[in-house]
C-alpha positions in Angstrom: 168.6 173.1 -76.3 168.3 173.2 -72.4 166.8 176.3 -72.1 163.7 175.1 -74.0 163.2 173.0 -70.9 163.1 175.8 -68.4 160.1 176.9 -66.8 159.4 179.7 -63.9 158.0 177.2 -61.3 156.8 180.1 -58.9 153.8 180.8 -61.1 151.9 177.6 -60.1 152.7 179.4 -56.6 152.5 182.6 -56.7 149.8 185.2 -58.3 149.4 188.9 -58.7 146.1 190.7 -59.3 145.7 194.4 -59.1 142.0 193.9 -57.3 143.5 191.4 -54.4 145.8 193.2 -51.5 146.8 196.0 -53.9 148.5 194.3 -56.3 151.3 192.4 -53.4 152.4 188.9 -54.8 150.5 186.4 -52.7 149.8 182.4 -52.5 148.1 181.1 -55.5 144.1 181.4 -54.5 144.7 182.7 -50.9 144.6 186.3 -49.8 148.2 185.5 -47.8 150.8 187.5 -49.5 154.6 186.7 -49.8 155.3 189.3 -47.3 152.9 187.6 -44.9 155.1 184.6 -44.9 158.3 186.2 -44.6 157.2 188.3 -41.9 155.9 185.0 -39.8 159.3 183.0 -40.8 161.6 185.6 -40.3 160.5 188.1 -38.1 157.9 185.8 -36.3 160.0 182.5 -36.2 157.5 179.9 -37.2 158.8 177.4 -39.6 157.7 177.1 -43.0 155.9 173.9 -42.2 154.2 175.5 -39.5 152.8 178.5 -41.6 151.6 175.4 -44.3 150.2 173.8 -41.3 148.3 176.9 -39.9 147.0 178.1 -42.7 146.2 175.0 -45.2 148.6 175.4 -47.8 150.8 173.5 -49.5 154.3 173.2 -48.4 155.6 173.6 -52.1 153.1 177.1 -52.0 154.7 178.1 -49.0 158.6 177.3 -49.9 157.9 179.4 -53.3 156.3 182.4 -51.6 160.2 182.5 -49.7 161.9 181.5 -52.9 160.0 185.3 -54.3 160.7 186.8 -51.1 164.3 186.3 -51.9 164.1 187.5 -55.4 162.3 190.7 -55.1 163.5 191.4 -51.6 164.5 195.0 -51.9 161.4 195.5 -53.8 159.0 194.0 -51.0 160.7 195.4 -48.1 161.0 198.8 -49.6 157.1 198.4 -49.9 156.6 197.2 -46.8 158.4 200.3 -44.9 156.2 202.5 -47.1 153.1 201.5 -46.0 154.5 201.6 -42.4 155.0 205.2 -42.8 151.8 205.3 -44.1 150.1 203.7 -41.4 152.2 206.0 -39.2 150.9 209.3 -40.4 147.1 208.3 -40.9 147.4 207.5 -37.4 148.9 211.3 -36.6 146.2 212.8 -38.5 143.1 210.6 -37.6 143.5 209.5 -34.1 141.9 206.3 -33.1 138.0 207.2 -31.4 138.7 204.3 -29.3 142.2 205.0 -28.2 141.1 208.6 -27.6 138.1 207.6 -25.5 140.3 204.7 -22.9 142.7 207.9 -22.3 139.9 209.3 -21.3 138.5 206.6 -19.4 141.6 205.8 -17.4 142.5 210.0 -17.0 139.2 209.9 -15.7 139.9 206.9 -13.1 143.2 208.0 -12.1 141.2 211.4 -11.1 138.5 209.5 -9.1 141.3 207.6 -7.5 143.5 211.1 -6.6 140.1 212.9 -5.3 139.0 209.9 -2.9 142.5 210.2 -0.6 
């Protein structure tokens, strides 16, 4: 008779929705994603009343998003160092205009400078 009482308490907390940051689990009507928090409380260091404070949520929203974290934690992270190698080789393939142009800016400085002695 117990387990009629049980509920999953981290879907008042936590959403997903295939059209919203490609389908990641994230804080119930925010774009911040459960791997957004983990990131700033684990690899970052803020506390999770910090991340509630900064960014308007609820503490209880917050707390859940690390309670999922912990749950699908293979699954996120193994996500998460996809789209790093993702980022990784669209940055080999399609250079950044800007970057490309300050290298060219400061090769072009460094020249100016090695001409005037």
């Amino acid at each position: 008779m117990e387990d009629s009482l049980m509920q999953l308490v981290s879907q008042e907390h936590i959403e997903i929705s295939s059209d919203v940051r490609s389908g990641k689990p994230r804080i119930v009507g925010t774009r911040i994603a459960v791997e957004d928090v983990a990131v700033m409380h684990l690899k970052l260091g803020y506390s999770l009343v910090e991340i509630a404070g900064k960014y308007d949520l609820s503490q209880a929203s917050v707390y859940a998003a690390m309670a999922y974290y912990f749950d699908h934690r293979d699954e996120i992270d193994r996500r998460t160092v996809e789209e790093d190698e993702l980022v990784e080789v669209l940055k080999q393939n399609y250079p950044s205009r800007f970057q490309e142009k300050l290298r060219h800016l400061r090769n072009s400085y460094f020249s100016f400078l090695k001409s005037d002695n």
